[in-house]
C-alpha positions as CSV (number, residue, x, y, z in Angstrom):
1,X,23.0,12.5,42.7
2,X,25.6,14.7,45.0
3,X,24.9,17.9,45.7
4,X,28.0,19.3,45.9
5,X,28.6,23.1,45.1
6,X,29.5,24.3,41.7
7,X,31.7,26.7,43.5
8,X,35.4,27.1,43.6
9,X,35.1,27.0,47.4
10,X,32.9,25.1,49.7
11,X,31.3,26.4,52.3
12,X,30.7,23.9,55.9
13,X,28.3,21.4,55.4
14,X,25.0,20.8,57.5
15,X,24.8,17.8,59.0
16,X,21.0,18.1,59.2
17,X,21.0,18.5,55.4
18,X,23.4,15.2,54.9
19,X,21.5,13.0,57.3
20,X,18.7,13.9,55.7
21,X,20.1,13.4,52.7
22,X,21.0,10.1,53.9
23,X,17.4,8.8,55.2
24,X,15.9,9.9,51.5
25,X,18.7,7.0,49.9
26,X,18.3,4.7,52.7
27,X,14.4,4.4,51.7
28,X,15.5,5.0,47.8
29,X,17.4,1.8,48.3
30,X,14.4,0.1,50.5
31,X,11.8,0.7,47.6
32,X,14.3,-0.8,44.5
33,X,15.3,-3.7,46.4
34,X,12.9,-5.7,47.6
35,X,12.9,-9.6,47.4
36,X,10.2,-9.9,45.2
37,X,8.4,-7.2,42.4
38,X,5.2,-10.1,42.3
39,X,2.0,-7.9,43.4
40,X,1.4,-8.5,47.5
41,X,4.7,-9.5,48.1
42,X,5.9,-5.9,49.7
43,X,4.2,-3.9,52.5
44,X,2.0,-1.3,50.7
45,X,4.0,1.9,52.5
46,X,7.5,0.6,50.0
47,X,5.4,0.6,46.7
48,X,4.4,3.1,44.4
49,X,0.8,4.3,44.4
50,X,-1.2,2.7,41.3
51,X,-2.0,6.2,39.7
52,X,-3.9,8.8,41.8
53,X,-3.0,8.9,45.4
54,X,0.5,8.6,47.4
55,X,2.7,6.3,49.8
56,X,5.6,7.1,51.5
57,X,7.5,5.8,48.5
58,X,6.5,8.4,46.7
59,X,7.9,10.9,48.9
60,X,11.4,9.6,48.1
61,X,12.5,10.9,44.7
62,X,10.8,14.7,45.5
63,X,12.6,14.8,48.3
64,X,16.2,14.4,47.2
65,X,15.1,16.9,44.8
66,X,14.2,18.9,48.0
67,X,17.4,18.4,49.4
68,X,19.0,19.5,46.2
69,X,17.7,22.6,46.5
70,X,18.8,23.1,49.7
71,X,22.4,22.8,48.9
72,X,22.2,25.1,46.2
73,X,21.6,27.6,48.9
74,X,25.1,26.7,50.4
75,X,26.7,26.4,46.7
76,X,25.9,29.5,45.4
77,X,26.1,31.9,48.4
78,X,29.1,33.6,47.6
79,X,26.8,34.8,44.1
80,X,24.3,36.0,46.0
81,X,26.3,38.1,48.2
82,X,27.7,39.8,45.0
83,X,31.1,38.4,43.8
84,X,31.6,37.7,40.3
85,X,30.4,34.9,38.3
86,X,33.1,33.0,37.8
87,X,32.5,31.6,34.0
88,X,34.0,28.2,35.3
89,X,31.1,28.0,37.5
90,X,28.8,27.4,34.0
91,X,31.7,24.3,33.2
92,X,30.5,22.5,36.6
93,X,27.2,22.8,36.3
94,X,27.3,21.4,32.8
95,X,29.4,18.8,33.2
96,X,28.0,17.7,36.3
97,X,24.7,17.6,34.1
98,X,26.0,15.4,31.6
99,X,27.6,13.4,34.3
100,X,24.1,12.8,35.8
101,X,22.3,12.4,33.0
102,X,25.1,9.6,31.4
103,X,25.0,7.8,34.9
104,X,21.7,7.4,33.9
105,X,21.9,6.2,30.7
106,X,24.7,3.6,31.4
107,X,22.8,2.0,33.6
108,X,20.5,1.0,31.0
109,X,23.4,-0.2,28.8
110,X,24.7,-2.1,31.6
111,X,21.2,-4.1,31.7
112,X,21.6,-4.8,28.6
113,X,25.3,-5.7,28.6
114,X,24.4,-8.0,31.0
115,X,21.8,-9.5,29.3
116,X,24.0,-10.0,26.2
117,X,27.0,-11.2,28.0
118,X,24.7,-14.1,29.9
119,X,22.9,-15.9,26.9
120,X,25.2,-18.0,24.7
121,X,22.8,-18.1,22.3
122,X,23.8,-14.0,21.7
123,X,26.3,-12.8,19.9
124,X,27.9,-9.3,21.2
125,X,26.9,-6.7,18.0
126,X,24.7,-3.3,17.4
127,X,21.9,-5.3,17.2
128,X,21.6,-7.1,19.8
129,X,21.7,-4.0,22.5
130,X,18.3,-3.1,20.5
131,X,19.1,0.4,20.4
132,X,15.7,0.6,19.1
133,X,13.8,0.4,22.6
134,X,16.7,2.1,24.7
135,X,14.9,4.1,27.4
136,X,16.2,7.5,27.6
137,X,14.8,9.3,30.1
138,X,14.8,8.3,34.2
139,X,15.4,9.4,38.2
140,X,19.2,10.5,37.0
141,X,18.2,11.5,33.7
142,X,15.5,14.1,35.6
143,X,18.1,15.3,38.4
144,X,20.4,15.9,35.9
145,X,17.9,18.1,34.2
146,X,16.2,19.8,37.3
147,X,20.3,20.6,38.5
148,X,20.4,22.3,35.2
149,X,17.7,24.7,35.1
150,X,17.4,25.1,38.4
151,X,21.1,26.1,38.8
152,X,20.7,28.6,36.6
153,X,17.8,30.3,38.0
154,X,19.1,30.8,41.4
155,X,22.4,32.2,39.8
156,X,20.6,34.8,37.7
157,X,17.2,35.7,39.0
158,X,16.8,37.0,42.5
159,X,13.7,34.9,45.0
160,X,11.1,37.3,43.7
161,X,11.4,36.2,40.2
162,X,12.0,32.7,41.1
163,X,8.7,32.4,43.0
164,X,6.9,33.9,39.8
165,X,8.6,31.3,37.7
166,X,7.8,28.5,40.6
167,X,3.9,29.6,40.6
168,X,4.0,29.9,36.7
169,X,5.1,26.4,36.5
170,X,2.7,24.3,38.6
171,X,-0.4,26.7,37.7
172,X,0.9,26.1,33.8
173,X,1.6,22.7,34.4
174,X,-2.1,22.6,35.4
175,X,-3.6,24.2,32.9
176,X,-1.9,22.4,30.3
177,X,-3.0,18.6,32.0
178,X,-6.4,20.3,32.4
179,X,-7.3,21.3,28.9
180,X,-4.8,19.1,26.7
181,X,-5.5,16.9,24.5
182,X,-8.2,19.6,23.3
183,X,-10.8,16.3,22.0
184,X,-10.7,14.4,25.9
185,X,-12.6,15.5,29.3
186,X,-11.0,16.5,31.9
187,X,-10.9,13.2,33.5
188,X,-9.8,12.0,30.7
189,X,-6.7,13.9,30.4
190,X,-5.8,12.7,33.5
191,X,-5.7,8.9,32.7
192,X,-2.8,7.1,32.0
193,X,-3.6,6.5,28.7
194,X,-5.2,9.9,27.7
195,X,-2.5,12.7,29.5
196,X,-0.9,14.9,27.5
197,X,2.7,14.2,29.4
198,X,2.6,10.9,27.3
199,X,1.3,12.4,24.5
200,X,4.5,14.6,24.4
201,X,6.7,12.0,25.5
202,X,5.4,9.6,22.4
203,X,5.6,12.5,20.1
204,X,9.3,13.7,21.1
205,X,10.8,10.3,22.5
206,X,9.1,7.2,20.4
207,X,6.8,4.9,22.3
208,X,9.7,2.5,21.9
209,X,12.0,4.3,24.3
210,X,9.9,5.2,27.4
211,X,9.6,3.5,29.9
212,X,8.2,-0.5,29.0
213,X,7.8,1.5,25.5
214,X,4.7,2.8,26.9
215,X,2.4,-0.5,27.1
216,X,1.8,-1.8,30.5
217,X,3.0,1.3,32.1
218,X,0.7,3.7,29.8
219,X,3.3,7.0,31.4
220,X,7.1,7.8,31.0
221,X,7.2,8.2,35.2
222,X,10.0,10.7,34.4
223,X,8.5,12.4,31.3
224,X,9.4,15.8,29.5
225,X,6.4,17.4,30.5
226,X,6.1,16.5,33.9
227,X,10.0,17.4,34.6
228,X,8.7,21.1,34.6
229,X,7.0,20.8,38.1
230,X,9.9,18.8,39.5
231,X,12.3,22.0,39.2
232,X,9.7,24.0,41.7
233,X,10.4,20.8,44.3
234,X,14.3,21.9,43.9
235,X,13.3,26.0,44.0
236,X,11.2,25.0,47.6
237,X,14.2,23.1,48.8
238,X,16.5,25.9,48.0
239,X,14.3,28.4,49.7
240,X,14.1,26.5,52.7
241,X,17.8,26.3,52.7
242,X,17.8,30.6,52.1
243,X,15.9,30.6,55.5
244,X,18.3,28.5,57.7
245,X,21.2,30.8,56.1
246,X,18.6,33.6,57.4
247,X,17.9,32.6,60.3
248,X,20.2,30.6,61.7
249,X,20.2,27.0,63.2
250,X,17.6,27.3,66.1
251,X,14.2,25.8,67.6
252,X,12.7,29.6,65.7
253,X,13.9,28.1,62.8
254,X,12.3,24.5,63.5
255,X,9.2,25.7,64.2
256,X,8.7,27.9,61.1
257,X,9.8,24.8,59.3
258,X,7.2,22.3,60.9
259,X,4.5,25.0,60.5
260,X,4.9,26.2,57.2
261,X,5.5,22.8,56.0
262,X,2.3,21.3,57.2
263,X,0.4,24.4,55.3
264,X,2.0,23.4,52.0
265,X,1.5,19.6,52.5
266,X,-2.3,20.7,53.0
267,X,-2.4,23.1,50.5
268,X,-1.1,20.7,48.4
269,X,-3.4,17.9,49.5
270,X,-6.7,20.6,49.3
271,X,-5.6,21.1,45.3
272,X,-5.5,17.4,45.3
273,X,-9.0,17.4,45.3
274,X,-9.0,18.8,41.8
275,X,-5.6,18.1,40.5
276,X,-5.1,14.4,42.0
277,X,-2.1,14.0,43.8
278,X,0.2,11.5,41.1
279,X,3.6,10.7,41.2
280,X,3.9,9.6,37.7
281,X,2.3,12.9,36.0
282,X,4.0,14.9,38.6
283,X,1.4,16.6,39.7
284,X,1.4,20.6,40.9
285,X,-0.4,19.4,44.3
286,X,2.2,16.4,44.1
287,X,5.1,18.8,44.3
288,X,3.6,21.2,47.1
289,X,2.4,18.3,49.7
290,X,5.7,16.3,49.2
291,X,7.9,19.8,49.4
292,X,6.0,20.4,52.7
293,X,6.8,16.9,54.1
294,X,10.3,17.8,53.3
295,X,10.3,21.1,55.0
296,X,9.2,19.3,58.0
297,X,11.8,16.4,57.9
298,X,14.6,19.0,57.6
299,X,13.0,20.9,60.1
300,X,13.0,18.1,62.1
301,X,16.7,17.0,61.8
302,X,17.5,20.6,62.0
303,X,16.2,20.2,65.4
304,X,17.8,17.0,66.4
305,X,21.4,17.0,65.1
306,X,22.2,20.5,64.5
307,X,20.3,22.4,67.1
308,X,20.1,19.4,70.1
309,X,23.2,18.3,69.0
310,X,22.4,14.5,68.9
311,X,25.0,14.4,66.7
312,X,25.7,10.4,67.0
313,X,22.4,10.0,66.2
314,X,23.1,11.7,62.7
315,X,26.1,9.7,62.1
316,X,24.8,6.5,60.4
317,X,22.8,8.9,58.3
318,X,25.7,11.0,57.4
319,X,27.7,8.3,56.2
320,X,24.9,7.4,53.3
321,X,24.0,11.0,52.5
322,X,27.8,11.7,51.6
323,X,28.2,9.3,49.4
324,X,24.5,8.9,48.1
325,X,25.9,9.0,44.4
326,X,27.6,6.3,45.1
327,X,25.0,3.9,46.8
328,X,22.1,4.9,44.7
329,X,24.4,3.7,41.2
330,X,26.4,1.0,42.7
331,X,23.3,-0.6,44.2
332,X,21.2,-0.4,41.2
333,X,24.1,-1.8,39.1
334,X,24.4,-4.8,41.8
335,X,20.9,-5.6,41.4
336,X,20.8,-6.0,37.6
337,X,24.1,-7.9,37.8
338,X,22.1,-10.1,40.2
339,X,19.3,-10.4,38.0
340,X,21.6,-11.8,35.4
341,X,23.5,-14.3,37.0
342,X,21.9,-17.6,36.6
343,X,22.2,-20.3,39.6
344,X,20.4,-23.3,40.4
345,X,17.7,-24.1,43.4
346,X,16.5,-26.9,44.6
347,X,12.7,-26.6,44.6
348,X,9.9,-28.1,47.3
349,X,9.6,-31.4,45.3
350,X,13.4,-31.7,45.1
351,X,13.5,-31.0,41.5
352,X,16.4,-28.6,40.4
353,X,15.0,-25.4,39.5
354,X,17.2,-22.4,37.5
355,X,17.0,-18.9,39.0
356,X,18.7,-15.7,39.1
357,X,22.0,-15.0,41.8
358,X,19.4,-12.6,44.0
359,X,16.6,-15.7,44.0
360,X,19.2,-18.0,45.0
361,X,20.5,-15.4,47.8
362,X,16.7,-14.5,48.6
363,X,15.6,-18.5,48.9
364,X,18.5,-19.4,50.7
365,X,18.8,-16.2,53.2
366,X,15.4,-15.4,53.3
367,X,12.1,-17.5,52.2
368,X,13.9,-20.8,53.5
369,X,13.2,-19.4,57.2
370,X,10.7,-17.1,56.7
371,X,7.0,-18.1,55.7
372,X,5.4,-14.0,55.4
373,X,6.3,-13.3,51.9
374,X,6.1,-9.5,53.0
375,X,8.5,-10.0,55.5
376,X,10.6,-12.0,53.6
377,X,10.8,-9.0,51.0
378,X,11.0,-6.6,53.4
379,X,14.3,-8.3,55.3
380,X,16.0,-8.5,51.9
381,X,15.8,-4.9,51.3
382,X,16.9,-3.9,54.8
383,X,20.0,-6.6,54.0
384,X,20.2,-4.7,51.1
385,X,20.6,-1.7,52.9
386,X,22.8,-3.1,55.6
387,X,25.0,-4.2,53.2
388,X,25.9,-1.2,51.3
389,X,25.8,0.6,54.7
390,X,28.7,-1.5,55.9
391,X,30.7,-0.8,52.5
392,X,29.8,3.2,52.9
393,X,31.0,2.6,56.5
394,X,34.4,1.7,55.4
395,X,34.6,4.3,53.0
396,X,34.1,7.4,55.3
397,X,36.7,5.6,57.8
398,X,39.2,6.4,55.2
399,X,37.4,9.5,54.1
400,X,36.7,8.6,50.7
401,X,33.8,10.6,48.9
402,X,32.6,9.7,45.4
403,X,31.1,12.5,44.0
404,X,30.0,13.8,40.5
């Protein structure tokens, strides 16, 4: 999830753009690590709308696609300022991809390692990973995917045909949720169970390997389809990061930002009253309202760190959105180990109880001494959070970057 250039040489970094970076993973971490998934347990602003609609939550993922974007600006300068492509440049960007998209699937391998190694009654063979229902697509699996194309587009098509291909996109995207599957309504065929995103996904992927194989949760979240729109959230971001280059680090700068974000986050909201704002399908008014939030939050830390020069205040950001590969992975890999490990709890009636590591660490930490199950779930993710902050902490005292 880095966005490190593809180029030979690396041009300075923004701190705006890392802190930024930073706050996205900081509430990526928040909303995948609460105490408890049961429905009621979590304030509404850290879960995912139902279907239509939006919470901050939702902002997340667009966002570090956003941010992506933004570095590509930085990464590929030397390009658009005429110098040679160099053909290694087409190596990094591939293998990067693959990178990504493997991160992605190993960490549903490593769930199921786990839950192989942890059952006695399971003997380690083909079978019993159940290849059958391995989800293949997901957040890393999509970055990896949006990187792709949208590396390629800013290396060989100049902003003019880049904002045809970006309009082409969501108003395609549109038209194909709007009139496909030929036999449905229109309201229809924006139903979980009736959008043509899942009828592609079913048709290319299997049922059995999208997400929950495509029963409770009716929509692959991260479909084939609905990855199309996502690469105009990375083209917006990139933009963005063409007009600080432009313009320069300044309060000019800021306040193009804050304005011309809030007209695409209510442009963007306005076609939501047609084409629903949905995180799931991806929506085109989904990409422009959550592209204009962005604008405004870079603006914003634009402002405050790079042209203020609060740059302390940056810091604690900083130190996440360096190393956000790292956090985002290692902490969904902790969590599933925790899930794993079994432990026992004494329950209310004094009767021993079997649980996972994180119930054990969650009742003893947390819902021992605190009665608000919201709370409770909230204060886990922020320990969560503090936790890995401390480790990324160390880590950028010794300078260490893991990057892909």
């Amino acid at each position: 999830m880095s966005t490190d250039s593809p180029a030979a040489t690396k041009p300075p970094r923004l701190l705006s753009l890392d802190a930024f970076r930073g706050m996205t993973v900081i509430g990526m971490v928040m909303a995948n690590n609460p105490g408890s998934w049961a429905a009621g347990e979590r304030y509404a602003p850290l879960d995912h709308a139902a279907w239509h609609g939006w919470t901050p939550t939702d902002w997340i993922f667009p966002l570090f696609l956003f941010i992506m974007g933004t570095s590509l600006a930085y990464s590929m300068k030397k390009y658009r300022e005429g110098a040679a492509i160099d053909p290694a440049v087409y190596t990094r960007i591939i293998r990067r991809t693959i990178l990504l998209f493997g991160l992605g699937l190993f960490s549903v391998f490593f769930g199921r390692l786990l839950s192989i190694a942890m059952r006695e009654d399971v003997a380690f063979s083909y079978e019993a990973f159940h290849f059958d229902t391995f989800r293949i697509l997901g957040v890393l699996q999509r970055i990896a995917l949006v990187y792709l194309v949208a590396s390629l587009l800013v290396l060989h098509t100049g902003l003019r045909t880049q904002v045809v291909v970006g309009a082409a996109l969501l108003l395609g995207y549109w038209g194909l949720l709007a009139t496909l599957p030929p036999e449905s309504d229109y309201q229809t065929r924006l139903t979980p169970e009736g959008n043509v995103v899942r009828v592609v996904d079913i048709a290319v992927l299997g049922s059995n390997h999208m997400y929950t194989q495509a029963k409770s949760e009716k929509t692959e979240p991260e479909g084939l389809l609905s990855t199309l729109p996502a690469i105009v959230n990375t083209l917006l971001g990139y933009w963005v990061g063409l007009a600080i280059m432009r313009y320069g680090a300044n309060w000019g700068t800021v306040g193009r930002f804050v304005i011309i974000g809030a007209v695409m986050a209510a442009i963007g909201l306005a076609w939501g009253e047609v084409f629903p704002i949905n995180k799931k399908l991806w929506t085109s008014s989904f990409v422009l309202f959550t592209s204009g939030v962005g604008t405004i939050g870079l603006g914003l830390c634009l402002g405050l760190f790079d042209v203020a020069g609060y740059r302390k205040l940056a810091r604690p950001f900083e130190i996440v959105g360096i190393n956000a590969i790292f956090i985002f992975v290692g902490s969904g890999l902790l969590s599933q180990l925790l899930g794993a490990i079994s432990a026992k709890v004494t329950a209310a009636d004094g009767t021993i109880e079997t649980t996972s590591a994180k119930g054990w660490i969650y009742k003893e930490l947390i819902t021992d001494h605190i009665a608000d199950p919201k709370l409770a779930s909230f204060l886990f993710a922020a320990a969560t959070v503090a936790f890995w902050w401390i480790i990324l902490w160390g880590m950028a005292r010794r300078g260490w970057s893991v990057r892909v």
